[in-house]
C-alpha positions, 0 to 999 in steps of 0.5 A: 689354844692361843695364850698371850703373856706379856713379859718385860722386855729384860725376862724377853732377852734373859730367854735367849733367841727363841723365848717362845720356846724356852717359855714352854719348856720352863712351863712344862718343867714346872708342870712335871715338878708339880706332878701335874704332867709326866716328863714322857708328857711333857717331853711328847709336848716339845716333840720328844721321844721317850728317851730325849724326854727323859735326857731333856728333864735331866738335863735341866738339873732335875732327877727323874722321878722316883728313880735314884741314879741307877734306875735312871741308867736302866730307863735309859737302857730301856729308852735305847732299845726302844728306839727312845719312844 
């Protein structure tokens, strides 16, 4: 499905080179903070495996859902092992 937003051309540049992308991934990050998609999800949506969804997420300043920091550590662990899918 094809989906056309017209944005003012200041939130177009404030996107940076490739505001396709980086739309998608602002959708998607709201998505998962809304609970209405998983990060492995959204992550799968951008190509991701399991651990570059979970780093990507992260990466955006957001916890992993319901895991403190050290349950983090060992999903990514995991993640590692399990070639990141």
């Amino acid at each position: 499905m094809e989906l056309r937003l017209d944005l003012p051309q200041e939130v177009v540049e404030a996107l940076g080179n490739d505001p396709e992308r980086e739309a998608l991934e602002a959708v998607l990050l709201f998505l998962v903070r809304e609970g209405k998609m998983s990060v492995a999800g959204a992550g799968g949506v951008l190509g991701f495996g399991r651990r570059e969804s979970v780093c990507w997420y992260t990466s955006h300043g957001f916890p992993y859902p319901d895991l403190d920091d050290r349950e983090l550590e060992d999903e990514l662990r995991y993640a590692a092992r399990d070639g990141g899918r």
